[in-house]
N, C-alpha and C positions, 0 to 999 in steps of 0.2 A: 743538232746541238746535244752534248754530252749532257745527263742528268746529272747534279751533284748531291749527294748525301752525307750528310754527316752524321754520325753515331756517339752518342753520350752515354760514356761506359763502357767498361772493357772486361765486365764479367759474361756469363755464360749467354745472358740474354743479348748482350752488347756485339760479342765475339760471331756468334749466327747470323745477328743479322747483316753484321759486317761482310760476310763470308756470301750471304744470300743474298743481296744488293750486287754485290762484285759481279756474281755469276750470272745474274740479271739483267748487267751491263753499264752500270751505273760506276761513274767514281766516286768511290767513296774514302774518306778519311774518317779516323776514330779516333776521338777525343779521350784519352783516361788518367785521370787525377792521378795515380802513383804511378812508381816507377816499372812495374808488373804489372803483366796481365793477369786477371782470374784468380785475384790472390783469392773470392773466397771459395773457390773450386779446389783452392790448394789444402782447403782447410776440410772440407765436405767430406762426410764418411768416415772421419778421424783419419785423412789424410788417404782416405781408398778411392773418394768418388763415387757414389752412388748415382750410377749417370740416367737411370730409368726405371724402371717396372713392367712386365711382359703382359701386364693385364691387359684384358680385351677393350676397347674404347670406353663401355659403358662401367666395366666395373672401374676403367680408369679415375671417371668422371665421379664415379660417388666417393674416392676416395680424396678430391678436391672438395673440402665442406666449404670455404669460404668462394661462393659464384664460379664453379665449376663448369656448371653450363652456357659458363663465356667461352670456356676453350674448344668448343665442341667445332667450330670453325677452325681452329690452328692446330688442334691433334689431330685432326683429319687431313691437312693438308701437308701435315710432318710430324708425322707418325713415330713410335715407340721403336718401330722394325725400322724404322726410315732413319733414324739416329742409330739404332744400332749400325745399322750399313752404312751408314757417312764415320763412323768412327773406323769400321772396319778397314774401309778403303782407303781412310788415312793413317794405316798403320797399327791402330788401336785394337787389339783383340778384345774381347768381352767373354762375360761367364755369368750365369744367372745363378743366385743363390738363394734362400729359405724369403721365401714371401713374394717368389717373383723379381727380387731386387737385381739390377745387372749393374756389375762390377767392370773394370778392367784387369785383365787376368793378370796383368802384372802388381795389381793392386796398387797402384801409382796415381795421385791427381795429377802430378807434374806434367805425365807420359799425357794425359787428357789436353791439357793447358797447351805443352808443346805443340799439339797434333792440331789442334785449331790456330796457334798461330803461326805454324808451317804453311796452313792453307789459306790466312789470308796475304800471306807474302808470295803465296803461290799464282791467285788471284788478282795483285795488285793494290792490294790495301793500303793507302797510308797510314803509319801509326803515329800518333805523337802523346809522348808519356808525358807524366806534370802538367794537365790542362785542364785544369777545373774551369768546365764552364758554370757563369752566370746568370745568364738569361737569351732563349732564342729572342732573335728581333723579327719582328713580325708587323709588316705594313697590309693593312686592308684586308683581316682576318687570313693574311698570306706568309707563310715564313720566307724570311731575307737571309739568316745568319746566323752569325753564334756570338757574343762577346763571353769576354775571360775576368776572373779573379784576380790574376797575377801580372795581368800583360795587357797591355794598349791595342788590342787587337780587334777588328771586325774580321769573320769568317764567313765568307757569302755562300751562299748554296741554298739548294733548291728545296731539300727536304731534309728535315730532321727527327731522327727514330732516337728518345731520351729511353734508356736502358739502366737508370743510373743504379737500382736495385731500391731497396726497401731503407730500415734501420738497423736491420740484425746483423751484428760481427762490424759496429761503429769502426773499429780497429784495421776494418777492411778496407776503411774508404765506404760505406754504407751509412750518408749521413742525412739522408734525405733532402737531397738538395732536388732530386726528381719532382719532389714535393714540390716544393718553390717554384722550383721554373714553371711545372704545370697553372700552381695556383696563378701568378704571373699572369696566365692569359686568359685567365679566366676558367679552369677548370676546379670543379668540387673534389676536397679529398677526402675521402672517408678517414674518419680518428684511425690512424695508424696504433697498431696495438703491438707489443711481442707475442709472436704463434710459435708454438712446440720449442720451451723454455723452460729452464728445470726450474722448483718451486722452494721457495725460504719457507722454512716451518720455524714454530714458535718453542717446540719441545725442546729441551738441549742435550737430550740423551742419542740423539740421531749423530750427534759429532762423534759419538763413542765408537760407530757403526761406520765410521767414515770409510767408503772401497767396501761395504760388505753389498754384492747384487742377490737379490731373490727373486727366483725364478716359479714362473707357473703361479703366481699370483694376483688377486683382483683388486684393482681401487678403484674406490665410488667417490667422486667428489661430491658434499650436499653446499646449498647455501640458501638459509634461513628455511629450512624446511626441506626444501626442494631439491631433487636430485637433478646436478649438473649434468655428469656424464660417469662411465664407467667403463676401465678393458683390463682385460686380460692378458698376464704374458710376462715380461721382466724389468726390474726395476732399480735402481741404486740408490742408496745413501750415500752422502757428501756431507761435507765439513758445515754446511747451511742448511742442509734441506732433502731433498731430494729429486733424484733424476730417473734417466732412463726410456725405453722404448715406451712405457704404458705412461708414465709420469708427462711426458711430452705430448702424447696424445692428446691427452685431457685438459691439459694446461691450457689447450684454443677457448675451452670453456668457461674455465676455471678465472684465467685471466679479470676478465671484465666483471667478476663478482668478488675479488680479492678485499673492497671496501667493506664489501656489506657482512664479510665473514663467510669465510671458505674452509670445512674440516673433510678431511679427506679420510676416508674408512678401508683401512688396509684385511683382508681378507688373505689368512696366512694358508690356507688349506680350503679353497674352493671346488676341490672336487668334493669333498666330503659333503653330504646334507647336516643337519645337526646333531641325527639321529645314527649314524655314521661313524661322525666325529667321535662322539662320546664312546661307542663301544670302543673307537680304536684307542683315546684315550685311559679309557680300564682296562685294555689290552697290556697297555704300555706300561700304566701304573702296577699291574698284579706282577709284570716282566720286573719292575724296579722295586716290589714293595719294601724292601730292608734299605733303599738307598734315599738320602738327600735328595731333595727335590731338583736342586742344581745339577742332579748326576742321571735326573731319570727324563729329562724331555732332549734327551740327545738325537733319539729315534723322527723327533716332531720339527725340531728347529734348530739351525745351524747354532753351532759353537759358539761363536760371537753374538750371538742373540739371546742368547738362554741368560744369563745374568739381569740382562736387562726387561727382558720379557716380564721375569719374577718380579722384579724391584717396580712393574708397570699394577704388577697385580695384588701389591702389596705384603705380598706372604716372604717369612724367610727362608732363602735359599738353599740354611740349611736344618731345615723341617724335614722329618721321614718322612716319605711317601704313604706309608700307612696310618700317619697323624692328621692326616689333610682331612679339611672339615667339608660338609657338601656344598658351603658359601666358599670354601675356596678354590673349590672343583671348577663351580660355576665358574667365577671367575676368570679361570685361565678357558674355560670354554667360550665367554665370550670374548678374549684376547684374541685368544688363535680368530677368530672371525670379524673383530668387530675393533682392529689396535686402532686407536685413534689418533691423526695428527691435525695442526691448526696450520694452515695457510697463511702466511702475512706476509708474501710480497712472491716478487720474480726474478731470476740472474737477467735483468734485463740485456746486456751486452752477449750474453750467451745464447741469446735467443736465434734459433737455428732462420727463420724465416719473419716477415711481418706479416699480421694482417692488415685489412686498410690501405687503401693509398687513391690512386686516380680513379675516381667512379667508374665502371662499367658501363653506364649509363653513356658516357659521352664518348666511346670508345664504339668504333665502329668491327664490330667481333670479325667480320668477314675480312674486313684487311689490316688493323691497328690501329686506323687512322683516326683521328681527335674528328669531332664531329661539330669542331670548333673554332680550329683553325686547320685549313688548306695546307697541306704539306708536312702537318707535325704527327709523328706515330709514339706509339709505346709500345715497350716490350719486357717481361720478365717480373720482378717480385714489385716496381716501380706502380702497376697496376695493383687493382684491389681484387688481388685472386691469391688463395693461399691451401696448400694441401698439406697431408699426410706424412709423416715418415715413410720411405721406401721408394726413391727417388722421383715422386711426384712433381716436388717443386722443380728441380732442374731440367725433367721434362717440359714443361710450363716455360720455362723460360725458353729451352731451346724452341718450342714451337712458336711462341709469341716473336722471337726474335726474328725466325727463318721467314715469318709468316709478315711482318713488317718489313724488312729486308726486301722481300720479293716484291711486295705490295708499291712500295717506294721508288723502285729501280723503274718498275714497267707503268707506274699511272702517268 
């Protein structure tokens, strides 16, 4: 008797395991609410795809802060090199860039997206697009089926792997209906949160800055005292707030303390120590001492900064450099180190990944399967597992999918 599977959702985690079941031996059909596959594969990278990172298992795993050490079963069973070589052989050349990051040398999501649904038509996949499912049916802790939102439908089958993904990129189709159907059968979700999400700040002189990135710089988030988190590296200003590689980082932190008050301490020149700083600042000033002040920190801080840096530190911009008093020295000495912004909210819809969702707990790591109901799996951001920028997450998912996929087809 043929096994039947069905797959809810038709992104990265969805697509694997469709793809993994197939090869398994299983028929399988995949359920996906739009009319595309993978739209937010389409989106990922700024439209590059960051499909992995070459790091070694363990450092892979510390770069997953949110229960990491759930994957340590499906990165091992499909591996970083194991994806790379399944894209390979589907056409898909790769290239690793600054941080370990692997790209598609064509720099294309679509060329990713294409390549996976070539192979499940290769395989025998059934596709059917517009199917938002409802709810699995499930008699005697056993899955029966699928019913639909749209359609008078029962879909019988044997096993069901919900891939639906998280809440980030709503626009995707990412609306946590995963949520639902789990909670449904009794499964606990952990409070789903936005993870690595650019941040609204309350200053309004950051709109001025808006498109300007700074580079080689450190932010500390504190709240009520206490140090959240802090990295190093590059970061943008926007029309709201602020983004970027380090901005995103932190934000998994930052997030869940945004009530209690969240100020983030911008470090413009972190390689210097204090004592450092200051010489190189009388360096600069003796180099400018006949010029406005506006004309002498060109050496210190980009162009479109310098206006506003001034106007943060009170003094006029067009003060000689050799009239500056030592409370206004200081000042710009503790700017350059210590610029200050307020945190009051998050691009929640911008939010690259979730955290939060199906407990770990009830997940059985060695195959996906619900430790709850017979025959139901999870796969991809839909679980309460969330990483890093640098293609963590969509590794994550390709493993959790492949790794439920397989699990499904052969139990």
């Amino acid at each position: 008797m043929t096994n039947s599977v069905a797959i809810v959702g038709g992104g990265a985690a969805g697509l694997m395991a469709a793809y993994s079941a197939a090869v398994h031996g299983a028929e399988v059909t995949l359920f996906e609410r739009n009319s595309i596959l993978g739209m937010k594969i389409l989106i990922s990278g700024k439209g590059r795809c960051n499909l992995t990172n070459i790091k070694e298992l363990h450092e892979f795993i510390q770069n997953i802060p949110g229960n990491g050490k759930f994957l340590y079963g499906a990165l091992s069973r499909f591996s970083n090199r194991d994806l790379i070589a399944f894209f390979n052989k589907m056409g898909v050349e790769t290239k690793v860039e600054r941080g370990g990051r692997v790209f598609p040398k064509s720099d294309r999501a679509k060329d990713v997206v294409k390549a996976l649904e070539s192979a499940l038509i290769k395989v025998g996949v059934e596709i059917r697009y517009k199917s938002r499912v409802k709810e699995v049916v499930v008699e005697g802790k056993t899955v029966k089926g699928l019913i639909f939102y749209d359609k008078e439908e029962f879909f019988p089958c044997d096993k069901v792997i919900v891939a639906t993904g998280g809440k980030s990129y709503p626009s995707t189709g990412s609306t946590g209906d995963g949520y639902d159907i789990a909670q449904k059968l009794g499964h606990t979700i952990v409070q789903p949160r936005p993870s690595l999400v650019p941040l609204i700040t309350k200053e309004e002189w950051v709109k001025d800055l808006q498109g300007l990135s700074l580079k080689n710089v450190e932010v500390t988030a504190y709240s009520m005292g206490r140090k959240l988190a802090s990295q190093f590296g590059e970061m943008l200003f926007t029309h709201y707030g602020v983004s970027g590689p380090i901005i995103l980082t932190i934000s998994r932190s930052v997030v869940e303390h945004i009530e209690e008050g969240v100020t983030l301490s911008l470090n413009l020149k972190p390689a210097l120590n204090g004592e450092m700083l200051e010489r190189r600042l009388k360096r600069d000033f003796e180099k400018y001492s006949r010029k406005q002040l506006k004309n002498a920190l060109v050496d210190l801080l980009p162009k479109r900064l310098i206006p506003i840096f001034i106007d943060i530190c009170g003094i006029e911009p067009e003060k000689s450099v050799n009239q500056l008093t030592r409370e206004e020295r200081n000042k710009i000495l503790k700017n350059l180190t210590d610029l200050k912004l307020t945190v009051i909210g998050c691009m929640e819809d911008e939010a690259i990944v979730t955290s939060g969702g199906v407990s770990i707990k009830e997940i059985d790591s060695r195959t996906m399967e619900s430790k709850i109901i017979k025959g139901l799996y999870f796969a991809g951001e839909v679980i309460d597992v969330d990483g890093l920028t640098g293609g963590y997450n969509l590794q994550a998912a390709f493993s959790t999918g492949y790794l439920a996929g397989k699990s499904a087809a052969l139990s």
